[in-house]
Structure formats: C-alpha cells, structure tokens
The first five atom37 places (N, CA, C, CB, O) and aatype in JSON, in Angstrom:
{
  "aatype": [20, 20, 20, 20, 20, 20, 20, 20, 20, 20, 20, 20, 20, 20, 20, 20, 20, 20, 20, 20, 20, 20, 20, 20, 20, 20, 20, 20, 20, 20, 20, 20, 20, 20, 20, 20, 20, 20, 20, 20, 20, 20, 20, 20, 20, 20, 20, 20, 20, 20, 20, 20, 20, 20, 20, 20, 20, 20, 20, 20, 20, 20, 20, 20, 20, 20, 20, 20, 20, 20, 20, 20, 20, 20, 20, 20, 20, 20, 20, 20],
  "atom_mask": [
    [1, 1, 1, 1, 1],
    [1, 1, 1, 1, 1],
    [1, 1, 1, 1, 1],
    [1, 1, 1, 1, 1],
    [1, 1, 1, 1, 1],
    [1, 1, 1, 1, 1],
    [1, 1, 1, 1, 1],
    [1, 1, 1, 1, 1],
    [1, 1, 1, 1, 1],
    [1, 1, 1, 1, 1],
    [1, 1, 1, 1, 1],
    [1, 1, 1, 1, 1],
    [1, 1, 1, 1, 1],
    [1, 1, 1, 1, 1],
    [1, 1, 1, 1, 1],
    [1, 1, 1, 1, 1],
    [1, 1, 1, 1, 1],
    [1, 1, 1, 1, 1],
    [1, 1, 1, 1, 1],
    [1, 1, 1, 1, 1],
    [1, 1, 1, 1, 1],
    [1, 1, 1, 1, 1],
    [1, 1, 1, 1, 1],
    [1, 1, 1, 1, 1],
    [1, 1, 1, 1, 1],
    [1, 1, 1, 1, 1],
    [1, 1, 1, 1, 1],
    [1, 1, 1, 1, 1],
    [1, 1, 1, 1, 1],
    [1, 1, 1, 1, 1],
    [1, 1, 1, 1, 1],
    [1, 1, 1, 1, 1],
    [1, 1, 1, 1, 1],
    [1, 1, 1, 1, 1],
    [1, 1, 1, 1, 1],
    [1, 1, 1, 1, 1],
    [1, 1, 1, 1, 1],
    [1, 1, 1, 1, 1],
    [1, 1, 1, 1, 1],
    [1, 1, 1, 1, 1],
    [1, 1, 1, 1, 1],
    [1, 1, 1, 1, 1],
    [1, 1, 1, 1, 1],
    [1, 1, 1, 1, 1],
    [1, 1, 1, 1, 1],
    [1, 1, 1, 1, 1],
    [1, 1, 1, 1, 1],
    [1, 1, 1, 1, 1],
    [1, 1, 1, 1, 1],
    [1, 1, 1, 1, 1],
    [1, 1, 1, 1, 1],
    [1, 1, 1, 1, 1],
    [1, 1, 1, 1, 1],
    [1, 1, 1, 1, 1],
    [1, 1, 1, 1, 1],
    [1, 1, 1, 1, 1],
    [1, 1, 1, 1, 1],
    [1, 1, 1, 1, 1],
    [1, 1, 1, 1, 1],
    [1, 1, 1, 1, 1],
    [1, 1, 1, 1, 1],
    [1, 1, 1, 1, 1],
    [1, 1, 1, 1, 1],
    [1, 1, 1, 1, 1],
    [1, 1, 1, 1, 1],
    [1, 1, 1, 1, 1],
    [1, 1, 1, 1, 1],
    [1, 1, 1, 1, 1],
    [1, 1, 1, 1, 1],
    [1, 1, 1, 1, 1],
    [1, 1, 1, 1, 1],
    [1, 1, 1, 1, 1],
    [1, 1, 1, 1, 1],
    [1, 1, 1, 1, 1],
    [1, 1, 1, 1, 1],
    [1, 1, 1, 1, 1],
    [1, 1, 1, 1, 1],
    [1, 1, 1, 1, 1],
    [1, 1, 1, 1, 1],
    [1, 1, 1, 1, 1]
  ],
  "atom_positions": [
    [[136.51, 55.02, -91.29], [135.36, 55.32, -92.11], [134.76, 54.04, -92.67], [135.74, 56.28, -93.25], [135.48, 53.22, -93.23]],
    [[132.9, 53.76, -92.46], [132.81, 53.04, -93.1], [132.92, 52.66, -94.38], [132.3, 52.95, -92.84], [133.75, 53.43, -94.85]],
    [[132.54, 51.87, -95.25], [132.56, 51.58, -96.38], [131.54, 50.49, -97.29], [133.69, 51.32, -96.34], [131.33, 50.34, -98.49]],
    [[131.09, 49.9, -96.19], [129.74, 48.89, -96.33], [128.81, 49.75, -97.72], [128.57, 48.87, -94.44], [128.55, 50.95, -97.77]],
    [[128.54, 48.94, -98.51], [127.26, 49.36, -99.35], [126.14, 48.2, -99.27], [127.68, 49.62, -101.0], [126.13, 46.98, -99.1]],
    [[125.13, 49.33, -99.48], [123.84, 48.24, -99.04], [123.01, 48.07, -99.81], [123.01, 48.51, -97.98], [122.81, 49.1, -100.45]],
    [[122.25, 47.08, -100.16], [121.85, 46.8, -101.7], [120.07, 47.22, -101.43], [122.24, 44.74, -102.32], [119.26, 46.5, -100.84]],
    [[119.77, 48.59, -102.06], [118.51, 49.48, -101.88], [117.61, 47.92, -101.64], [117.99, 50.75, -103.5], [117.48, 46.92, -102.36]],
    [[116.95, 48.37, -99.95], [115.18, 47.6, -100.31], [115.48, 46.25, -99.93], [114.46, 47.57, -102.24], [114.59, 45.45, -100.22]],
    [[116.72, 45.67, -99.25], [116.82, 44.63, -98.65], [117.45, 44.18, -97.38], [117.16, 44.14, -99.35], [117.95, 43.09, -97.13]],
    [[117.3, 45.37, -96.53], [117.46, 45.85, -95.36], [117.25, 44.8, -94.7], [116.76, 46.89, -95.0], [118.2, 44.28, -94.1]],
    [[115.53, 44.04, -94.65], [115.54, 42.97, -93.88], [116.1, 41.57, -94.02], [114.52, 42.86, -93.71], [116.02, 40.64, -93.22]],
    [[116.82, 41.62, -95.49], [117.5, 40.04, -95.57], [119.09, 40.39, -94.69], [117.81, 39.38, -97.7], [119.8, 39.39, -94.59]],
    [[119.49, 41.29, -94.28], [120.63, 41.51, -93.57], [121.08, 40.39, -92.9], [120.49, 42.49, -92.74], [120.11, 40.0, -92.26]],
    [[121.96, 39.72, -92.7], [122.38, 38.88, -91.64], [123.75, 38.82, -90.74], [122.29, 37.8, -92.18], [124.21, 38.14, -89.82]],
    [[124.26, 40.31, -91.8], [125.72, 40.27, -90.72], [126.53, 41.0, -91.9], [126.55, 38.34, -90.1], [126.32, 41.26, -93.08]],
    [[127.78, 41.24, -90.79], [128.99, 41.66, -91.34], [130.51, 41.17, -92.09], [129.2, 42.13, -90.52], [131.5, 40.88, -91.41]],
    [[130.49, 41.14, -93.29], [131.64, 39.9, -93.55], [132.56, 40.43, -93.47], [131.77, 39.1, -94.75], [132.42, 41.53, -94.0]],
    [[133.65, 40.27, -93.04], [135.43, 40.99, -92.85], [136.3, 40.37, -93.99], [136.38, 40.46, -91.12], [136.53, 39.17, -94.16]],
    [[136.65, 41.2, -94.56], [138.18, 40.34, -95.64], [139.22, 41.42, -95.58], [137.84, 39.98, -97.76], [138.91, 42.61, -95.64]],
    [[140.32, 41.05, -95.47], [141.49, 41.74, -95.03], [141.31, 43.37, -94.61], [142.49, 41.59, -96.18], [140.87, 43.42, -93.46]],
    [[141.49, 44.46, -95.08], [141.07, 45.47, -94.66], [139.51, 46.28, -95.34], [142.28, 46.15, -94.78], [139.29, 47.47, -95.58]],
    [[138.48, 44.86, -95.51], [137.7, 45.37, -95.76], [136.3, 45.34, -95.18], [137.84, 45.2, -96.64], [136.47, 44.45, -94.35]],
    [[135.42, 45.59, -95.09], [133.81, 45.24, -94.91], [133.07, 44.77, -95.41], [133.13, 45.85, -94.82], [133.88, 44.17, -96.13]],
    [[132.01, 44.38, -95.81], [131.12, 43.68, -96.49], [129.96, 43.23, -95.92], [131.64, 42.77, -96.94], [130.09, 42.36, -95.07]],
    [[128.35, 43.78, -96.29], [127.46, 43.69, -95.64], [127.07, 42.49, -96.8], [126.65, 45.03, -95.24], [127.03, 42.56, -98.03]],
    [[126.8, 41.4, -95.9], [126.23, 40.02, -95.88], [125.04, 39.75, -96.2], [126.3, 39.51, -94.83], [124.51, 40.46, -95.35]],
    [[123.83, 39.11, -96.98], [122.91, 39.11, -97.19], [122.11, 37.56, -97.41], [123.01, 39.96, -98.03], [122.55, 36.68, -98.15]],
    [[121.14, 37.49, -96.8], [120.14, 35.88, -96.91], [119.08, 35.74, -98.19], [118.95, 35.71, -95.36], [117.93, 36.19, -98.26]],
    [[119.79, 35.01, -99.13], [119.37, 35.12, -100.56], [117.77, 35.14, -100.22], [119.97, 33.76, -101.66], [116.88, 35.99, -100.26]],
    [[117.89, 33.44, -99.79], [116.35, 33.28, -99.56], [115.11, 34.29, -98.95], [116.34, 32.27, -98.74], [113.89, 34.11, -99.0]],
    [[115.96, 35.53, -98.31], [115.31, 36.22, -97.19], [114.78, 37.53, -98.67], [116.67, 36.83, -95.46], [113.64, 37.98, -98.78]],
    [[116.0, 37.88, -99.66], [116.03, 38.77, -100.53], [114.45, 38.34, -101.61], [117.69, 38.68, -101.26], [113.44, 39.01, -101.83]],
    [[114.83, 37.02, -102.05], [113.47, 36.41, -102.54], [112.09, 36.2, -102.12], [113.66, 35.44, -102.72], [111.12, 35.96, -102.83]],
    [[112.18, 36.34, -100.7], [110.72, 36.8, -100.25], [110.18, 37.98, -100.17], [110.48, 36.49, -99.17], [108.99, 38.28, -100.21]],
    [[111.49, 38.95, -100.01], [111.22, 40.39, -100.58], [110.35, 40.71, -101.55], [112.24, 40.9, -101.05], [109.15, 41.0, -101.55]],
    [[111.52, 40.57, -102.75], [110.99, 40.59, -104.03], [109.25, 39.79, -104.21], [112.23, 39.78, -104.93], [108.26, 39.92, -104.93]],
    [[109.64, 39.07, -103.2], [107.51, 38.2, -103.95], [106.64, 39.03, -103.43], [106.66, 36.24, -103.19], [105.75, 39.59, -104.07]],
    [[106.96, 39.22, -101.74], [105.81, 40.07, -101.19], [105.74, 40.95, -101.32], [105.55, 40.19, -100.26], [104.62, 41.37, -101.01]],
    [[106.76, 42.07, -101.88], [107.17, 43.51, -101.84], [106.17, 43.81, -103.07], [108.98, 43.89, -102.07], [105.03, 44.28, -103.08]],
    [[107.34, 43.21, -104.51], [106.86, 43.71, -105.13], [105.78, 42.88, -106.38], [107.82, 44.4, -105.34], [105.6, 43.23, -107.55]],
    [[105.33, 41.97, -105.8], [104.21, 40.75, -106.0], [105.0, 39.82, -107.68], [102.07, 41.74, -106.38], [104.53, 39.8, -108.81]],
    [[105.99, 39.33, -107.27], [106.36, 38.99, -108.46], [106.05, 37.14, -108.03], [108.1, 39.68, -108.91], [105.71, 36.74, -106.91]],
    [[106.29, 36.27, -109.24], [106.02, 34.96, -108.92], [108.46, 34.48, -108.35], [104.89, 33.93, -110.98], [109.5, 35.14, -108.3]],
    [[108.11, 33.26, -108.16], [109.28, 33.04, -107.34], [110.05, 32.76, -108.48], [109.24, 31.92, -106.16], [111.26, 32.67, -108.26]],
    [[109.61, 32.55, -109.89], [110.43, 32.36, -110.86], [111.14, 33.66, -111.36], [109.71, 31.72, -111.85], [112.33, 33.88, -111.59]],
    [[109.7, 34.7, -111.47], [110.23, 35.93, -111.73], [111.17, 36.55, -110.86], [109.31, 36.71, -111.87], [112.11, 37.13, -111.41]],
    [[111.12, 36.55, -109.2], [111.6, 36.84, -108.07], [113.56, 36.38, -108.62], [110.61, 35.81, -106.67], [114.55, 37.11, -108.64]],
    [[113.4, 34.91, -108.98], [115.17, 34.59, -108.82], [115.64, 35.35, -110.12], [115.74, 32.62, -108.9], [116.84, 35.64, -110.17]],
    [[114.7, 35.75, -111.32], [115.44, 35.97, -112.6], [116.21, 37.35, -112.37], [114.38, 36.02, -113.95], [117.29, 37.78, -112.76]],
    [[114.97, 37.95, -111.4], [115.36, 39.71, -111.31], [116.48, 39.58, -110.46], [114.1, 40.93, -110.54], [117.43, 40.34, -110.64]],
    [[116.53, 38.68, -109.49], [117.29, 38.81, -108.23], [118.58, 38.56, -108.95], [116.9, 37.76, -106.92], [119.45, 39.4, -108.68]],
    [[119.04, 37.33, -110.06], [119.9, 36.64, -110.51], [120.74, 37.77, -111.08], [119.41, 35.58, -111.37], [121.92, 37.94, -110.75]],
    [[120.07, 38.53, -111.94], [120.5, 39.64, -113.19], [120.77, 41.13, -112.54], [119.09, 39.82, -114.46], [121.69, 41.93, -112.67]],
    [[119.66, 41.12, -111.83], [119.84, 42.62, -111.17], [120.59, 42.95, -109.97], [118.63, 43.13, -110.83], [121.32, 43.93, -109.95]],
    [[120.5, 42.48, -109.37], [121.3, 41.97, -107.4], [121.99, 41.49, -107.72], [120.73, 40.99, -106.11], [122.55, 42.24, -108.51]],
    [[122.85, 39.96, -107.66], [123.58, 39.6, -107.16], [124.53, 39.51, -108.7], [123.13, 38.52, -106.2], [125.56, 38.84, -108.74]],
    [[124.03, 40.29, -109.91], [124.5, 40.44, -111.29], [125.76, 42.22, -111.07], [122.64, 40.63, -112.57], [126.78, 42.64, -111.62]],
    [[125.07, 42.56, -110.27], [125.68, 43.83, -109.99], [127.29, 44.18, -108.95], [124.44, 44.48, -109.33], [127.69, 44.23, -107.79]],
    [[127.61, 44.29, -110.04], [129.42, 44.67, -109.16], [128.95, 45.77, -109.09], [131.26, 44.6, -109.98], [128.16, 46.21, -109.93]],
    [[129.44, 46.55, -107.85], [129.1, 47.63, -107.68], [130.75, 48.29, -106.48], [127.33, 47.48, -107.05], [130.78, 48.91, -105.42]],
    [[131.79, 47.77, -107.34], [133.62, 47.71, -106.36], [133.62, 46.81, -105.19], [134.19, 49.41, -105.48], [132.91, 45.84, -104.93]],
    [[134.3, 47.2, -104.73], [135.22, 46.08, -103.97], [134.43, 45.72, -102.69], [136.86, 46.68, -103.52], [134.62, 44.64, -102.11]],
    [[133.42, 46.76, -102.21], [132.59, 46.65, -101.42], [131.15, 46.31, -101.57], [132.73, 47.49, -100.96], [130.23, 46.7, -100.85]],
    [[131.04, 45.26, -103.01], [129.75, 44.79, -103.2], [129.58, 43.41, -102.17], [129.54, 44.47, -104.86], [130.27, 42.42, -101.95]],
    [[128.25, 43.94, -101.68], [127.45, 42.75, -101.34], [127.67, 41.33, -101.5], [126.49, 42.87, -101.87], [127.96, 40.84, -102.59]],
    [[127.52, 40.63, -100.41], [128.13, 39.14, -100.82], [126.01, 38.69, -100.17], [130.29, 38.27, -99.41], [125.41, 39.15, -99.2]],
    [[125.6, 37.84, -101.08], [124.54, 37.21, -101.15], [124.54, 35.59, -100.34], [124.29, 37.22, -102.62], [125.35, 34.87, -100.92]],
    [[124.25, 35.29, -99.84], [124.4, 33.69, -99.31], [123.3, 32.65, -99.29], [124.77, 33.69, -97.91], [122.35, 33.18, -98.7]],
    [[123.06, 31.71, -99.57], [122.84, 30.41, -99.45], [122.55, 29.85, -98.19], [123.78, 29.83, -99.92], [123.48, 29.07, -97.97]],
    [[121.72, 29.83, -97.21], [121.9, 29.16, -95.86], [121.55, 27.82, -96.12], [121.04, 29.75, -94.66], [120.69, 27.44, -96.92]],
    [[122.43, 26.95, -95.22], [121.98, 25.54, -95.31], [120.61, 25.12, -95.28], [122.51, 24.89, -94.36], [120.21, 24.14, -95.91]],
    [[119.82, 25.91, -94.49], [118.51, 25.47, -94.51], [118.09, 25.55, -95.76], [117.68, 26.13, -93.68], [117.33, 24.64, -96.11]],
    [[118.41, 26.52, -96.69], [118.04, 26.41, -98.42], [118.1, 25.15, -99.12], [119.01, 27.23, -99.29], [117.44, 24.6, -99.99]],
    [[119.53, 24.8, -98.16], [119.79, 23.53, -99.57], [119.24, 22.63, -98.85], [121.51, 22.95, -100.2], [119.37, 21.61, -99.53]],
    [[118.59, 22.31, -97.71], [117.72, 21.19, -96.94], [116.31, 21.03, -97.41], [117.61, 21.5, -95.4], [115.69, 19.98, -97.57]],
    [[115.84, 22.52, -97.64], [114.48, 22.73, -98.64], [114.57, 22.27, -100.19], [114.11, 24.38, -98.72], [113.77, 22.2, -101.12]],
    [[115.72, 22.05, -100.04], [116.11, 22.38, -102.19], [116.1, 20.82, -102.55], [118.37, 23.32, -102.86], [115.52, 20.24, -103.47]],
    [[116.84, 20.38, -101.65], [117.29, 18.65, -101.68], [116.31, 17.84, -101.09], [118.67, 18.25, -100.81], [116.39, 16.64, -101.34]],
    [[114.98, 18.41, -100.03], [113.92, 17.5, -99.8], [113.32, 16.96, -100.61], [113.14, 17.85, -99.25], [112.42, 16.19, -100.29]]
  ]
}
C-alpha cells in the first residue's frame, strides 16, 4: 500500500520518489513550488517564500511528509 502524501497544488514541482528504510516520500523542486505560488496565485517572490516557508515546508504532516529540495542550479542562481 502506498503511503506517499502530496502537498495540494504542487503536482508540477514533482521531481521524484525518495526511499528511506521502509518508507516513501514524494520529493519536491522548491524553486519549481515558488513559481507556482507567483504565477498561480500572483503573489510577489518575497511573499511566494514567506507562504511557502510557514505554510509548506512549515507543515509536518507524519512520517510521510514531503521532503522540499534545493537544486544546485538554485544555489548557482543564488551565488551569481
């Protein structure tokens, strides 16, 4: 049985499946979640990380919460 939970409305930041011992974990592209939030629901990119910070990746939701990620290309944009 699965067990994956999926964090409503960010379907397209998906990037995969994370495995930890007998568990699942649906994987997510922060940066991908933050363009959501701007274009979706027209917020600015400041407002975009506060909601994302507090509401998403603020939310335990058991053992099968969402893991959020960082791609290197972020920190290549971040550090230019």
């Amino acid at each position: 049985m699965s067990e994956e939970l999926y964090a409503d409305g960010f379907d397209d930041a998906i990037i995969g499946i994370g495995r930890q011992f007998n568990k699942t974990i649906v994987v997510y592209d922060e940066s991908k979640c933050l363009d959501i939030l701007i274009k979706r629901d027209g917020m600015t990119e400041e407002e975009a990380i506060e909601f994302f910070e507090f509401n998403v990746v603020g939310a335990y939701v058991g053992e099968h919460t969402p893991i959020y990620v960082r791609l290197s290309s972020y920190f290549e944009d971040v550090l230019d």
